[in-house]
N, C-alpha and C positions, 0 to 999 in steps of 0.2 A: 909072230905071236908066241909066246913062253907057253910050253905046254901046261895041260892044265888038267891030269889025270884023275883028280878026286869028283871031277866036275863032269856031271853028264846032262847036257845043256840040251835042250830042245831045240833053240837057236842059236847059230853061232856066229854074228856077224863082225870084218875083220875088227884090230883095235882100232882104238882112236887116235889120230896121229898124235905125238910129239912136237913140242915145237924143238927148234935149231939151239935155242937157250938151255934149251933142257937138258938133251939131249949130250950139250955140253958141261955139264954139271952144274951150271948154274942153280942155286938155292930157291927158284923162284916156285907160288905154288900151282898147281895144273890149272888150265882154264882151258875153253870151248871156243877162243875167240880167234875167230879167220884163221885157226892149224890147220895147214898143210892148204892153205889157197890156194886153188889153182889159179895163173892170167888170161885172161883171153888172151886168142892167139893174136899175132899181130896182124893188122888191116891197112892198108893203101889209105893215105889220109885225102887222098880225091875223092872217093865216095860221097855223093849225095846223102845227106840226113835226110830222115824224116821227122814229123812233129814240127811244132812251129820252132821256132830259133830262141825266143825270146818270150816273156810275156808280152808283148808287142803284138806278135804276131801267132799267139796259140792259137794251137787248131782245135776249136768248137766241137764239145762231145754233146750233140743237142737231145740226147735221153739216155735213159737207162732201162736194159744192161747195153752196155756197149763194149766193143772189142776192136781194137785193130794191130796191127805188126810195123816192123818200120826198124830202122837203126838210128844209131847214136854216130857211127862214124861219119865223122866229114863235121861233126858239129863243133862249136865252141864250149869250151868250159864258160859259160854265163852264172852257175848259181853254184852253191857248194855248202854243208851244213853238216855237224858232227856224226849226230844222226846213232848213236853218239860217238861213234868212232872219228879219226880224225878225218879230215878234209880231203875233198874225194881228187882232185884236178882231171876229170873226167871231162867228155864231152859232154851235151844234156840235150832235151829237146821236152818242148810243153805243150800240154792240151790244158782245154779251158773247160771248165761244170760250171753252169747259174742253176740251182735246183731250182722248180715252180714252189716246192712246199718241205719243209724242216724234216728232217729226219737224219739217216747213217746210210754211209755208203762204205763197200770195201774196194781194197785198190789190188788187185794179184800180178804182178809180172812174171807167173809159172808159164815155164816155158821156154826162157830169156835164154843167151847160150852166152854170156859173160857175168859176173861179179856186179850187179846191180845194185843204186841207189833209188829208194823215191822220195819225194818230197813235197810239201803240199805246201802252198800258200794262200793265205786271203787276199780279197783283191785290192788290201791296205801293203799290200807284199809282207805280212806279219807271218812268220813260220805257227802253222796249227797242225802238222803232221809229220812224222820222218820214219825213214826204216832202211836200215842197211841190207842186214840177211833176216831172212824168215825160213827158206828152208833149207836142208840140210847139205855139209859138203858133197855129198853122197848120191842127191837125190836120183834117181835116174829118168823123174814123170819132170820136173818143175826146173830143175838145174840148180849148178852148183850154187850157194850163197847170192838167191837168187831173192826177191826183194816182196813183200805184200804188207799193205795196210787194212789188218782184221776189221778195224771199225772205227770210222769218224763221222760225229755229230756235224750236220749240218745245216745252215739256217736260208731259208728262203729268202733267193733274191742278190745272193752273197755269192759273187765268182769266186771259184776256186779254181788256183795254178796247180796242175799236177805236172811236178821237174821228172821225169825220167835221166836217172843221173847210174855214175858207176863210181867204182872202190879201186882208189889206187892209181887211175887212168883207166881203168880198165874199159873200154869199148863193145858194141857189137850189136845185135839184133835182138830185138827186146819182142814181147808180147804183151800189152796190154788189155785186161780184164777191171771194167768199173760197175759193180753192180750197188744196188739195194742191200744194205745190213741189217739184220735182226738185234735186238737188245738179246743179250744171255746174263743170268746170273745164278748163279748157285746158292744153294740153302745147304746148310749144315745140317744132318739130319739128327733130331731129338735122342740123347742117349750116344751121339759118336763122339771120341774122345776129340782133346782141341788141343792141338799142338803148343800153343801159351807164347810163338813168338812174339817180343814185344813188337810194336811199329817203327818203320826207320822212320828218324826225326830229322836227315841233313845233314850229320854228321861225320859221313864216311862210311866207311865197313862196319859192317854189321856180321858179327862171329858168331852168331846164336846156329847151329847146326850146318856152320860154315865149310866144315869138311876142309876138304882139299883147296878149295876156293880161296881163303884167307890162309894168312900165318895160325889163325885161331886151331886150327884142328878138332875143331870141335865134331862129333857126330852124336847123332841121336840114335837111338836103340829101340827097335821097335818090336814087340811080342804081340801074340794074340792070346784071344783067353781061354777056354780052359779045352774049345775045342779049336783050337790053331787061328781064329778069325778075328779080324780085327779091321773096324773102319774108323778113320781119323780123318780130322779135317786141319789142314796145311796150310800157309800163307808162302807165295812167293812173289820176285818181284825185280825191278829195278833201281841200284844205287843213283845217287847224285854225284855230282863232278869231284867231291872230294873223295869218292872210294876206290880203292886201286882195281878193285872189281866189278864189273856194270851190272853184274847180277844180283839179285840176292836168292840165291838159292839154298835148297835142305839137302843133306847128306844122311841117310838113314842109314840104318847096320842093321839085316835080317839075318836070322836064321832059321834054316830048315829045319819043319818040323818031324815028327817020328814019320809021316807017309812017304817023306821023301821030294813032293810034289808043291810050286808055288804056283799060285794064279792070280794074279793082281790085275785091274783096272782103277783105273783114272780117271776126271775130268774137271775140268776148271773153268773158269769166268774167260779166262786166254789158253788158247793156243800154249801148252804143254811140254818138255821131252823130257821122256826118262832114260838115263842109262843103268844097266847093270856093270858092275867093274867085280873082280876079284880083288880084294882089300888087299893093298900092297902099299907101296912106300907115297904114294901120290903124283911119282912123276913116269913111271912107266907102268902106265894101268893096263890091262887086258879089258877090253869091253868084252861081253858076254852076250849082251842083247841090247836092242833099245827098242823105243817107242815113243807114238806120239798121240794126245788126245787133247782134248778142249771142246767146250761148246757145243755140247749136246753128243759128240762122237768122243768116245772113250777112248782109251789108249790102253793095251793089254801087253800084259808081260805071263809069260809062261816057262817055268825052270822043272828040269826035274834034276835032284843030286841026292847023295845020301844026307840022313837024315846027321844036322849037327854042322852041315856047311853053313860058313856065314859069307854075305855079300852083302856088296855096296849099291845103293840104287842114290840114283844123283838127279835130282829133280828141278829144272831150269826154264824158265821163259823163252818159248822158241823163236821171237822177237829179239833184236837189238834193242829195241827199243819200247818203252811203254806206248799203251793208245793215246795219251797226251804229253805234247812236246816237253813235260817237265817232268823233274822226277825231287825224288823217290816214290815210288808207284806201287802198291801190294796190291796183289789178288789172293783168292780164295782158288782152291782145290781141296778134290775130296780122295781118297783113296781106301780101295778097299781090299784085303788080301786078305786068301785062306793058305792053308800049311803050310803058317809058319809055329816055331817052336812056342808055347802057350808060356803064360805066364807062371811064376812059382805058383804052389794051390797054395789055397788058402788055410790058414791054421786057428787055432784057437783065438789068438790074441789080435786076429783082423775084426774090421768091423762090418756091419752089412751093406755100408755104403764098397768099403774097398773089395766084398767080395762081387758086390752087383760089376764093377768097374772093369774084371777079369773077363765078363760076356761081353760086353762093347768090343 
């Protein structure tokens, strides 16, 4: 990590890997996607699977919450699905859901000690669910790029295949967690400012506070009013197959206020992450801090620097993938920060609307 003396960080976790391309000077722009994967280690391919082999022969989850453990070695590559990333040639193993009555369930593989895949089918074999990574390379509770589906609608009477699958080939002993999902939805609160992205339409990339993410370089600039606070409401999300980036996420530019001190929270319709970077060239960023919040549990960032540092906060969907197998997908989030640097005051020639706008 490049020191970073003007910076007196509350938290300081390492940077965020690099990829191999980068690294090599290659022009391409930074992204979040499977940097610095680790493999599972390698496994004896005589090992007994667990789970059924097949939809054939899934093993019956007959209520909810249920739980069991089990490996993937020794099994066949049967199923495979982008998810969105490319095609897994993993082994797989299935369990079978018929709910008695409609609702949402979540699927968590925390726990797993390989590079996991899951995936859902109807019992028309129609794909209604997928997810690559959910949480972090990093993790030290769930594992590395290790796999959950937050929330799928489901309808009474209707099997569902859940594939237990991996990335890459990757193998090894999984943990599976199927419970009950709650609906969440967020409100924008009355008087909070609105970020004004438009909606992605299909199209590709979408550069609107692109950041680092696209060639766009675009970042948004965030102040608070006239005593350093400021809440806005964000849209983030998932591109469609034509964008070179499967996110679509915001790149904000703060700055410290006169106290010195930031304190930010988060939360969203999905599952959340923020990182903090030192603004640099985009391809070897220093992380600072990160964070994760959604769904009724917040995600909190805490800085403390001299007043007039500015940094980067990069805010992304902690999913591969959206809650429905198609995209382009936006959510809502809300975010709130105090001490940051306020807005210019206001002068004669503003109106009462734009001085009201500096307290939001």
């Amino acid at each position: 990590m490049r020191a970073t003396p003007l910076l007196l960080i509350l938290l300081l976790v390492p940077v965020y890997p690099v990829s191999a391309s980068l690294a090599a000077g290659n022009s391409e722009p930074w992204s979040p996607q499977k940097t610095g994967r680790p493999h599972a280690r390698p496994v004896a391919a005589t090992v007994a699977r667990d789970g059924g082999e097949t939809i054939g022969d899934a093993v019956a989850i007959p209520a909810l919450p249920y739980t069991d453990s089990g490996q993937t070695t020794g099994a066949v590559d049967d199923y495979t699905e982008h998810c969105p990333l490319e095609d897994s040639g993993s082994p797989d193993v299935v369990y079978a859901y018929t709910p008695a009555a409609a609702g949402a369930i979540a699927i968590d593989l925390c726990g797993s000690d390989y590079d996991t895949k899951v995936i859902v089918y109807d019992d028309g074999q129609n794909l209604v669910a997928c997810n690559d990574d959910f949480y972090l390379f990093d993790d030290a509770v769930c594992g590395s790029y290790v796999s959950k589906i937050e929330y799928l609608e489901v309808a009474a009477g209707t099997t569902y295949y859940i594939v237990i699958d991996g990335y890459d080939g990757d193998a090894g002993n999984y943990e599976l967690a199927v419970a009950p999902a709650a609906d969440y939805e967020l409100e924008c609160a009355s008087g909070a400012r609105v970020e004004g992205e438009p909606p992605l339409d299909g199209s590709g990339d979408d550069v609107f506070n692109s950041g680092c993410s696209t060639g766009g370089l675009q970042f948004q600039t965030i102040t608070g009013g006239l005593d350093g606070i400021l809440e806005i409401c964000q849209v983030a999300g998932w591109n469609d197959a034509a964008a070179s980036n499967i996110y679509d996420v915001d790149w904000l530019v703060a700055t410290m206020g006169p106290g010195g001190i930031l304190h930010g929270e988060f939360d969203a319709d999905w599952t959340i992450d923020c990182r903090v970077f030192v603004p640099d060239d985009c391809f070897f960023l220093d992380e600072l801090q990160q964070a994760r919040g959604g769904r009724g549990v917040p995600g909190v960032i805490d800085l403390e620097a001299a007043p007039g540092t500015v940094f980067w906060l990069y805010f992304a969907p902690a999913s591969t993938g959206p809650p429905i197998p198609t995209a382009p997908y936006m959510f809502d989030y809300v975010l709130e920060v105090s001490g940051l640097e306020p807005a210019p005051a206001a002068n004669e020639a503003m109106g009462w609307g734009a001085v009201k706008s500096l307290y939001r």
